[in-house]
C-alpha positions as CSV (number, residue, x, y, z in Angstrom):
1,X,0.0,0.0,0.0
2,X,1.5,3.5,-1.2
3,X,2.2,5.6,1.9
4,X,1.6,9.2,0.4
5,X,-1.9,7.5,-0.4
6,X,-2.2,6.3,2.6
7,X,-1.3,10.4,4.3
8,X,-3.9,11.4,1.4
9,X,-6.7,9.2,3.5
10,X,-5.6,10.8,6.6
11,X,-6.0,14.1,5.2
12,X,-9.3,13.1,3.3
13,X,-10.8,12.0,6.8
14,X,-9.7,15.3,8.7
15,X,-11.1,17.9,6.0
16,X,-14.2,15.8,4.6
17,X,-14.4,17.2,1.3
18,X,-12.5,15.9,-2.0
19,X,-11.8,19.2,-3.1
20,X,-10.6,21.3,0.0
21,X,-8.0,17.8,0.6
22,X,-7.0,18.2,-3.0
23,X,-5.9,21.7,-2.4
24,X,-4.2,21.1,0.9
25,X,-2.4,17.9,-0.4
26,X,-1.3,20.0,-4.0
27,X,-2.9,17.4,-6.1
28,X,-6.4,17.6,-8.4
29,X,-9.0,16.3,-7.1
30,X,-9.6,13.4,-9.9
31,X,-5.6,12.3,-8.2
32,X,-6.8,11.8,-4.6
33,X,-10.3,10.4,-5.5
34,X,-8.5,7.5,-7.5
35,X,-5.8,6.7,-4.2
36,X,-8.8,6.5,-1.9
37,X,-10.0,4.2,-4.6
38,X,-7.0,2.0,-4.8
39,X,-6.9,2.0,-1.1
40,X,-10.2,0.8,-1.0
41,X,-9.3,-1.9,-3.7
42,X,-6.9,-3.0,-1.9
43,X,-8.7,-3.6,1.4
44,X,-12.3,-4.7,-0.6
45,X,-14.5,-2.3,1.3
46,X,-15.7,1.3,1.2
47,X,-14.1,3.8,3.6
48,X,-16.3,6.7,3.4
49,X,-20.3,7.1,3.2
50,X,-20.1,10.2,0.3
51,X,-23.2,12.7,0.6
52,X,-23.5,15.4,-2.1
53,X,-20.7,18.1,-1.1
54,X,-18.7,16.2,2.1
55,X,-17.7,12.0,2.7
56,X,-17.7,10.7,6.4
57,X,-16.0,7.6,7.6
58,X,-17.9,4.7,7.8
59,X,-17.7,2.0,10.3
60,X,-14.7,0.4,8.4
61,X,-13.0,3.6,7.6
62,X,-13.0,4.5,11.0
63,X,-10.9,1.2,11.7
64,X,-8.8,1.8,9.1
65,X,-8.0,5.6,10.5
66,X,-6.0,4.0,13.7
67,X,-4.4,2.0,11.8
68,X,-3.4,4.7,9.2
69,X,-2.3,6.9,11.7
70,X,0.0,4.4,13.3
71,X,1.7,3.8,9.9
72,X,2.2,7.6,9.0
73,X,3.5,8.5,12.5
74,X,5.6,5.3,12.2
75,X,7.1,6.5,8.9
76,X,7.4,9.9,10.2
77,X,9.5,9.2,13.2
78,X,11.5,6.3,11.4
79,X,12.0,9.3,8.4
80,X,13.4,11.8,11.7
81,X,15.9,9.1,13.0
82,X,17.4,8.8,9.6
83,X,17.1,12.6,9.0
84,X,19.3,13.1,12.1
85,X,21.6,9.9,11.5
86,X,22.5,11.4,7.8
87,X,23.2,15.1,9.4
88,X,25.7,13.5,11.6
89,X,27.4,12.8,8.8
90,X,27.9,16.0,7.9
91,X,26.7,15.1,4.1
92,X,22.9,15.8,4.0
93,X,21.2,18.7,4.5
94,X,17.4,18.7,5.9
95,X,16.0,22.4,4.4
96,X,12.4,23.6,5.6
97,X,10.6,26.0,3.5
98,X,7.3,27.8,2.6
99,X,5.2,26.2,-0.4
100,X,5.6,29.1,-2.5
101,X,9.0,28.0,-3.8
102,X,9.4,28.5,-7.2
103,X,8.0,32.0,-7.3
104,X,10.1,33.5,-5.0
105,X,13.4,31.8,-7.0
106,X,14.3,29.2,-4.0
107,X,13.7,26.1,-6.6
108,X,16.6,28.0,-8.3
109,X,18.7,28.0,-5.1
110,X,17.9,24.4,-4.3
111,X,18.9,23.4,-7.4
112,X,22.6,25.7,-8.4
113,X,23.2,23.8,-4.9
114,X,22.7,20.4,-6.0
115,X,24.1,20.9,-9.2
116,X,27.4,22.2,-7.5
117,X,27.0,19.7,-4.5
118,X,26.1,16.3,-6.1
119,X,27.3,14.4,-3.0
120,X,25.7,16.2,-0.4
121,X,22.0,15.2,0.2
122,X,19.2,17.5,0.6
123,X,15.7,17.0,2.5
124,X,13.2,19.6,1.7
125,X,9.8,19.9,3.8
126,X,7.3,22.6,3.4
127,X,5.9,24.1,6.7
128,X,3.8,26.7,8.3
129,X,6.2,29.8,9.7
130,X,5.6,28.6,13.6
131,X,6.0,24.8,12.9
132,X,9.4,26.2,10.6
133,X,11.1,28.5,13.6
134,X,10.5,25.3,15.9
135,X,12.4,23.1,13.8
136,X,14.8,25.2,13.7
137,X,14.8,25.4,17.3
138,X,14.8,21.9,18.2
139,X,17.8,21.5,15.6
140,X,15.3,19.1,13.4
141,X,16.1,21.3,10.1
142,X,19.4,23.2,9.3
143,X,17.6,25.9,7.4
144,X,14.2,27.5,6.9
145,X,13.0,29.7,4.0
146,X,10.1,32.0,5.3
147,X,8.2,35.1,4.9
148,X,8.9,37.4,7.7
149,X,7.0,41.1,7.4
150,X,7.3,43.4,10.2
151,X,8.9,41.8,13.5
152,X,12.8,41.4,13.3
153,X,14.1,37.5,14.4
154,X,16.5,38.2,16.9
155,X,17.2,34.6,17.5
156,X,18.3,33.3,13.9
157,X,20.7,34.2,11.4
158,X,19.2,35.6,8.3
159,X,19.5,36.6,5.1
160,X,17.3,38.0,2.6
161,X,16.3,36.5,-0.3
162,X,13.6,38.5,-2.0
163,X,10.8,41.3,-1.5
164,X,7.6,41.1,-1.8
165,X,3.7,43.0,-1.6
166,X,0.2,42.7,-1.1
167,X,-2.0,43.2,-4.0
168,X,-5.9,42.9,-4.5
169,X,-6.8,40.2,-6.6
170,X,-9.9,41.4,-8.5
171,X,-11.9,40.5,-11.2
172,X,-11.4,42.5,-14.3
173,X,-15.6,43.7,-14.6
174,X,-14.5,45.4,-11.2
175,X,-15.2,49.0,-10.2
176,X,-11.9,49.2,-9.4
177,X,-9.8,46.8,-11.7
178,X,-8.7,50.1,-13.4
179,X,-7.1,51.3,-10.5
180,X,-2.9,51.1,-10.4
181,X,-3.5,51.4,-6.8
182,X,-6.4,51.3,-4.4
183,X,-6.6,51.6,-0.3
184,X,-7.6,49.0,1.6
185,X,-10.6,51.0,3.1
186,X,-12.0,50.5,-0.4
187,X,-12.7,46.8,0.0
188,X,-13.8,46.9,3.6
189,X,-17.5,45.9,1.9
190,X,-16.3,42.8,-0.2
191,X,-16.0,39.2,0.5
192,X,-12.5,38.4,1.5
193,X,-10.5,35.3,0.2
194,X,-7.6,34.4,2.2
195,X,-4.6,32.4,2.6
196,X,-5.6,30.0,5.6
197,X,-4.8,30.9,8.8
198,X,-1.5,29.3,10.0
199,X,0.4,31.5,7.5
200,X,2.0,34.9,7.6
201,X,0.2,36.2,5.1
202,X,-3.1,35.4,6.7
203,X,-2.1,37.5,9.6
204,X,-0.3,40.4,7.4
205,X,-3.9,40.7,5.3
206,X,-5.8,40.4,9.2
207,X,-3.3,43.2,10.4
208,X,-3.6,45.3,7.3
209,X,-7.3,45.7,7.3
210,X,-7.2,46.3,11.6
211,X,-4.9,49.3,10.6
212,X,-7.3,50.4,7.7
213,X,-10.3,50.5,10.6
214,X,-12.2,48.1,9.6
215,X,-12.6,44.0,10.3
216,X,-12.2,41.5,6.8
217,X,-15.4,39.5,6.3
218,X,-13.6,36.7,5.3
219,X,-15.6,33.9,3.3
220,X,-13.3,31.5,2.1
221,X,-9.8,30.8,2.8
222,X,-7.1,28.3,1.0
223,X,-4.0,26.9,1.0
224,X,-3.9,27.0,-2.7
225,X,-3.5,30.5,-4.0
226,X,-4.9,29.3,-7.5
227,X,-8.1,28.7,-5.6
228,X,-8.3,31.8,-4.4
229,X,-7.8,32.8,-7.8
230,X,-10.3,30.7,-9.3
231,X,-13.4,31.9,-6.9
232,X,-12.1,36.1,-7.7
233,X,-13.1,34.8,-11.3
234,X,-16.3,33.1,-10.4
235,X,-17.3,36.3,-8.2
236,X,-17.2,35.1,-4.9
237,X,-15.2,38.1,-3.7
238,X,-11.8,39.7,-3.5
239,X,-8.2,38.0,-2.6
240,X,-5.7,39.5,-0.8
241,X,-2.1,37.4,-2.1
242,X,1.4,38.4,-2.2
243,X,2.1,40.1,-5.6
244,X,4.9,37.3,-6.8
245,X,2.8,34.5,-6.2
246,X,-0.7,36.1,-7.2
247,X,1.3,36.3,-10.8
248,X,2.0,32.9,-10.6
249,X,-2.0,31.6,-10.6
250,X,-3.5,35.3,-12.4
251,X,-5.0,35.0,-16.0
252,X,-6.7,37.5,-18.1
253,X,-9.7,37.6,-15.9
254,X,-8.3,38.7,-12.9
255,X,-6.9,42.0,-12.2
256,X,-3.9,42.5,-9.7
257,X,-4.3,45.8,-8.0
258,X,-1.7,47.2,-5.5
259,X,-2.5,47.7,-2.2
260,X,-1.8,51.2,-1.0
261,X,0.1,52.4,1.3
262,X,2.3,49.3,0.0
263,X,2.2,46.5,2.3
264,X,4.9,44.8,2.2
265,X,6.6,41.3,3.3
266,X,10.2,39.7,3.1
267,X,11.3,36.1,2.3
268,X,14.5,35.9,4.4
269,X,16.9,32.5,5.0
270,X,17.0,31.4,8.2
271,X,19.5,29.3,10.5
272,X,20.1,28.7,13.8
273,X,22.8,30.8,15.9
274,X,23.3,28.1,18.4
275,X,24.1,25.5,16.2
276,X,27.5,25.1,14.6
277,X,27.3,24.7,10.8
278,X,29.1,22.1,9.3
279,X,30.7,21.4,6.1
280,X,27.7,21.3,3.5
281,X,26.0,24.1,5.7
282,X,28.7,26.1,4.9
283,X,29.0,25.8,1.2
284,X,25.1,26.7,1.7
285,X,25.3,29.7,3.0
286,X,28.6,30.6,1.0
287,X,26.2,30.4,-2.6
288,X,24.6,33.7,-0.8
289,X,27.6,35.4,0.2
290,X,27.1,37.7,-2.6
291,X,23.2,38.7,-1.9
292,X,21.8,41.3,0.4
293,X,22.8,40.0,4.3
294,X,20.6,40.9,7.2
295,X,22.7,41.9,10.9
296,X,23.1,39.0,12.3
């Protein structure tokens, strides 16, 4: 039995809906409804009473929950003692970052490194910014990429890696899709879709519209920014995204509209003072040497 299918069940049980899973496990949701469907193959029974918009466990899938459970926390801690067996060795690298990789060039990063380090391995885990700063902590990763805005991180090294800012994610029949630049004020009426709530730029949208006077009505919110997206062009309201990665999902029926004042954010490398940095950490932080640097 595939394990990632197995996490995909886990997930699906949790969130109770096909679609939201989908978007929180980065797959369509044709993709997870075929695993659940092998999975169920494989064991010869249903898992899930479906209804028309959410599934719920039935009596079997609820036994199979414990039992799934057990195998992904078993894998995960199994994966953690290897994880920390390779770092000993000084050759393997375990890197923490936030999904939005590729627009915000760290892909690029990841891979100049491998290309000029073929013999050091790399682990790289996406994370939320609190569950990141803890790993790095507790010395389970040796570098974090996350978005910082307005509070400095006085524990950890850091160095910046690009700039970013908020923009208004509009649909183009709207009042204001003309606009080069609109205040926030100006939406304080609209249905608000949001990056979900464990992220920074959940909080930076939450704290933006505070300092504009007024409290988001917030209908939706996603992990998947091409979501978001996707409900602006159906009409369900207005989403608040970081410019770079708004690009990334935007099409010709969506208008990106500055937010002003600018609200900006930060994508910054992080490490861990304490922690003494070994060979392939090194030659890591040496491919930045000649980027913008951060006080230590």
């Amino acid at each position: 039995m595939d394990l990632e299918y197995v996490k995909e069940f886990v997930c699906l049980a949790k969130i109770q809906n096909f679609m939201e899973a989908a978007d929180n496990l980065y797959i369509s949701q044709s993709s997870l409804s075929k695993h659940i469907q092998t999975i169920e193959t494989e064991l010869g029974v249903q898992l899930f009473d479906r209804a028309s918009r959410r599934v719920y466990l039935n009596e079997a899938g609820e036994l199979f929950l414990t039992y799934a459970n057990r195998l992904v926390d078993t894998y995960e801690e199994c994966a953690n003692q290897f994880l920390n067996l390779a770092k000993e060795s000084n050759s393997s690298l375990a890197i923490a970052s936030i999904p939005m990789m590729t627009q915000y060039g760290i892909t690029d990063w990841l891979a100049k490194f491998r290309k000029e380090n073929p013999n050091v391995g790399m682990n790289v885990v996406e994370g939320t910014y609190y569950q990141m700063l803890q790993m790095l902590r507790e010395h389970k990763c040796d570098f974090a990429f996350v978005r910082e805005n307005d509070e400095s991180i006085e524990e950890f090294k850091h160095i910046l890696i690009a700039n970013d800012h908020l923009v208004a994610v509009l649909p183009k029949t709207h009042p204001l899709a003309s606009k080069k630049g609109i205040a926030l004020e100006a939406l304080k009426d609209e249905a608000f879709l949001l990056p979900v709530k464990d992220t920074r730029t959940y909080s930076t949208c939450i704290k933006a519209c505070r300092k504009a006077k007024f409290e988001p009505k917030v209908s939706f919110t996603s992990r998947g920014v091409s979501t978001n997206v996707d409900l602006v062009k159906k009409g369900m309201g207005v989403a608040l995204l970081m410019r770079k990665s708004a690009e990334f999902s935007a099409d010709s029926d969506v208008v990106l509209v500055d937010i002003e004042p600018r609200v900006e954010t930060a994508i910054y490398l992080l490490y861990n003072k304490k922690k003494k940095l070994n060979h392939a950490a090194l030659k890591f932080v040496g491919m930045f040497s000649d980027e913008e640097q951060t006080e230590e």
